[in-house]
N, C-alpha and C positions, 0 to 999 in steps of 0.2 A: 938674811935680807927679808925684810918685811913687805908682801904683796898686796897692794892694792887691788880693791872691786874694779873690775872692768864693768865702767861704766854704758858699756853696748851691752844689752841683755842679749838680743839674737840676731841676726841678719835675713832678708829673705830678699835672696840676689844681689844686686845693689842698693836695697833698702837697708842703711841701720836703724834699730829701733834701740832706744834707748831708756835706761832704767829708769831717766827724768822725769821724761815723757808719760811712760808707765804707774810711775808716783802720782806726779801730777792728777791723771787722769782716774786713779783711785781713789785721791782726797776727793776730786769732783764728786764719786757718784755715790763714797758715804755718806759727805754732805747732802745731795739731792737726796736719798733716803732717809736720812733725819728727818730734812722739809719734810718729805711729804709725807710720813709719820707722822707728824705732829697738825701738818696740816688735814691729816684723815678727821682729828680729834673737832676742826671745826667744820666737818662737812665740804671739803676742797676737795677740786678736783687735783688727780696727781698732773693730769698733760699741764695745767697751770703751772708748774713746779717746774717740767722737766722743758717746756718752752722758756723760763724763766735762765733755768743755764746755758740753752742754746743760744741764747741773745747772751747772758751775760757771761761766760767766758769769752770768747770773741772780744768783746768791749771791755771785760780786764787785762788780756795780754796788749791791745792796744793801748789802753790806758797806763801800764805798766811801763810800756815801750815807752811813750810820750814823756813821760813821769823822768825818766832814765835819762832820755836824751836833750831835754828841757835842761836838767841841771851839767849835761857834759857836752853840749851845743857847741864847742870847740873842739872836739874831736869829731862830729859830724860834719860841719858847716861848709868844709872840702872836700865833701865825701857823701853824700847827699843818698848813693844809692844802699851805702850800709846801715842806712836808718831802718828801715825794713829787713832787714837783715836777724831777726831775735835771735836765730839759734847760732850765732857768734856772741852770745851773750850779752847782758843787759835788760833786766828788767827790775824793776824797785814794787814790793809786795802795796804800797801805799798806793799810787799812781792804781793796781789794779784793781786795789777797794773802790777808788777814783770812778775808775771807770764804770765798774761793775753795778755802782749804787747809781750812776746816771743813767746807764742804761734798764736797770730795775724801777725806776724811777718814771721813767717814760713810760716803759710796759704796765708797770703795775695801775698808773693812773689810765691809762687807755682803757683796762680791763674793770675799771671803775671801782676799784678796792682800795684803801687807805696805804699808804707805804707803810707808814708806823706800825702797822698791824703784820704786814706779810713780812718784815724787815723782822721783826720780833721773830718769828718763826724761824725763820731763816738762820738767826745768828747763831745757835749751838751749832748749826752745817760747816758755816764758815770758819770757825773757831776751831773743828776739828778736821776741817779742809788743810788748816793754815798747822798743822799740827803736824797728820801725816806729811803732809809737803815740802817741810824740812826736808823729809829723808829724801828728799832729792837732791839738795845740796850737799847732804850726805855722801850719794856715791858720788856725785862730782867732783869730792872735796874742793866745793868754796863755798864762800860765805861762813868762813871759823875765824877765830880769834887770835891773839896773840902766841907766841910761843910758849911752850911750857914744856916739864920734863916726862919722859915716860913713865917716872916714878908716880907724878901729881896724877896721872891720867887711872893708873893699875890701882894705885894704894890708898889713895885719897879718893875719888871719885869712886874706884871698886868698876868700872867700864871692863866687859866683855873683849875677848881679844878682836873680834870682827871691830867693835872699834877704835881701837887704839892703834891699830894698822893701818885702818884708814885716814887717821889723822896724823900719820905719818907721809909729810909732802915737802920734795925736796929736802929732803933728809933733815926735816924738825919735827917735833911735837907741836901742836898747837890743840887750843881752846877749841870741843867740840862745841861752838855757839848753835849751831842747829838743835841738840840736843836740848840746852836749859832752854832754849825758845817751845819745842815738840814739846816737852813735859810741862813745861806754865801753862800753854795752852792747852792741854790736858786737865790740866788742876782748873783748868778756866771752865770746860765743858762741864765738867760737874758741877760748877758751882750756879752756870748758868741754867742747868738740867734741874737742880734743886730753886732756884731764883723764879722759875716759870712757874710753878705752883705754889708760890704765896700769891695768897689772897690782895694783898697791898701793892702787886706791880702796877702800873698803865702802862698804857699803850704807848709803843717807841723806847721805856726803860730798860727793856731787856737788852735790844740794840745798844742802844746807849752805854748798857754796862758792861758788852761784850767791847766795844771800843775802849774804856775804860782799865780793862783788865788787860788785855791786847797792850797798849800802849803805854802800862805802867812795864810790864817783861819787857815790852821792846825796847823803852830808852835803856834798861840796865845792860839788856843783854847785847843791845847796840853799842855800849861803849868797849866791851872787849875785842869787836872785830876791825879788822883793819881793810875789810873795803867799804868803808862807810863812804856815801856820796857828803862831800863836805864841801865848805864855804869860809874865806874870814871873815871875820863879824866883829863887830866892836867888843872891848878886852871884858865890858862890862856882863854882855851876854855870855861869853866864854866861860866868865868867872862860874856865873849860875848856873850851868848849865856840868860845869866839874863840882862845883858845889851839890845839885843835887844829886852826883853821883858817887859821892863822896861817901855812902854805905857799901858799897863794892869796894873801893880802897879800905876800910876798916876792915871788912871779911877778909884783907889779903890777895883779893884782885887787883892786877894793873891794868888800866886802859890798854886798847892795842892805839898801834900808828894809825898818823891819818895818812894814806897811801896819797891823797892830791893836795898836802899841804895847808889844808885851811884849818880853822879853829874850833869850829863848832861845827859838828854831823847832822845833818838836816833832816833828819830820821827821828833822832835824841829831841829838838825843837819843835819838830811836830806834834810828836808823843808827847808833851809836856802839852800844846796846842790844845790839842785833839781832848785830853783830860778834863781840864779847862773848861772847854767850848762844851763839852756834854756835859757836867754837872751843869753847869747857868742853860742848860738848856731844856735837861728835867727841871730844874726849879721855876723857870720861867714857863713852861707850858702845864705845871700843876698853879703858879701862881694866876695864869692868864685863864683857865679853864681849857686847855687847847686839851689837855691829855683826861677826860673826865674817864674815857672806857677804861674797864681794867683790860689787862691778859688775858683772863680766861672769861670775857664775853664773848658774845657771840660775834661773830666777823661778818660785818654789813657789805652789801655791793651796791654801790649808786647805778641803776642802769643808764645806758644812756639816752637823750630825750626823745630818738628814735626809732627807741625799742617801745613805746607803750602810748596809747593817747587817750586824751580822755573824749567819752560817747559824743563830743562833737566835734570829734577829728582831729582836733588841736594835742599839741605833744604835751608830757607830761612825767617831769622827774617823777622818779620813785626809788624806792633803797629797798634792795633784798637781801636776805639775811643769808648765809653761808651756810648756815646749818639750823635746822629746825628747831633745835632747842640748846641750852647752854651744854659746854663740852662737861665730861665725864668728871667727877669729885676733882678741884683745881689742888686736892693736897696729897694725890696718888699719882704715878708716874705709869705711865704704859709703856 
């Protein structure tokens, strides 16, 4: 008999705490030490950074929640009080980017600094937030893929027995998808750790290409599992949407089910979206002049016009520099 992780780490009384939770809140604070690592490099402050998660966690589980119950509003709508409800599950990882870049968004421009710029910083956090925190689905076991055999899992993959156990649920094998998600985004932080010290980034590209890489893994690794939030949609998008999935079928993958019957997973649509939308979006703000800063300039702050006046009293924008001088050789890594 093969045993499952007991998903409660410890109890203290009637508190369970749970390994989710735990995960979660580990991705949080390697990502906040990336930021603010990187943000040391232009002269930032770290509380800037670590007020930045305090606001924007909050506003990604909300956002997540939203996200979730927006597209399953027929399972709420009589039910009103299990919307607030998260740890009965339900949250969608997009919905909490959603939230998380609005509420960054607000903060960041209050504090009078460019998004594109603190966003840039940010994204190696993110990307190895979203990495670690798989392995929360992990001990959950949800959020996997289709079924497969114990053999694919040992002899083909070569997985560790701690995993092959736990992708034993209700007595099947199925697709560790947490895992090819944890490791792309892995392979994604490097490339975005090497991406930040070329000379030819601007400002917002970094972001950009962490979405990019992010949402090219997710549509594949979204077509194996089979809780995809899905939709029917006309046979035409369906087509294209198994059509560009259709290099996983070569390699001998099969899609998983779609558990709510519709055609298209609106996860896989987005990611294709999201792709999209950020290439025309660097090309359009190198074309328009909007992204002239690189990366590794220095990081401006617009004060606000309350903060300075000029000798007849009257207010007076002004832009402060973040760091005194440009950050450390942009082709060496700290």
């Amino acid at each position: 008999m093969l045993l499952a992780i007991n998903p409660i780490a410890f109890g203290i009384g009637s508190l369970q705490v749970h390994w989710y939770g735990i995960i979660l809140g580990t991705a949080a604070l390697v990502g906040l030490l990336l930021a603010i690592q990187e943000g040391k490099r232009f002269g930032m402050n770290p509380d800037f950074f670590m007020d930045l998660v305090l606001i924007g966690v909050p506003s990604a589980i909300i956002g997540a929640r939203i996200y979730y119950v927006a597209f399953k509003w027929e399972d709420y709508r009589d039910n009103l009080s299990e919307i607030i409800k998260v740890w009965h599950g339900g949250i969608a990882i997009y919905g909490a980017l959603i939230g998380a870049i609005i509420a960054a968004l607000i903060y960041v421009r209050r504090k009078g600094y460019s998004f594109w710029r603190i966003a840039d910083i940010c994204a190696p956090g993110l990307i190895v937030g979203q990495a670690i925190g798989r392995w929360g689905n992990f001990m959950n076991q949800e959020a996997h893929g289709g079924p497969v055999s114990e053999t694919f899992l040992r002899n083909s993959l070569h997985l560790p027995d701690f995993i092959v156990n736990q992708m034993f649920i209700d007595g099947q094998f199925y697709h560790p998808t947490f895992l090819y998600e944890s490791l792309w985004n892995i392979v994604g932080l490097v490339l975005l750790l090497i991406l930040r010290r070329r000379s030819f980034l601007r400002a917002g590209e970094l972001f950009m290409s962490y979405f990019i890489w992010y949402s090219i893994g997710r549509f594949f690794v979204e077509g194996l599992r089979t809780d995809s939030l899905d939709f029917t949609g006309p046979e035409w998008l369906a087509s294209l949407m198994n059509g560009l999935w259709a290099p996983m079928t070569w390699m001998g993958f099969e899609p998983g089910y779609m558990t709510y019957g519709g055609n298209v997973r609106i996860s896989q649509l987005l990611a294709v979206l999201i792709v999209i939308a950020a290439f025309i979006l660097m090309f359009v703000r190198r074309k328009t002049g909007a992204a002239l800063a690189r990366y590794s300039d220095p990081i401006e702050r617009v004060k606000g016009k309350d903060t300075q006046e000029h000798p007849s009293g009257g207010p007076k924008d002004t832009v402060e520099s973040s760091a005194s001088a440009k950050p450390s050789d942009p082709t060496t890594d700290h």
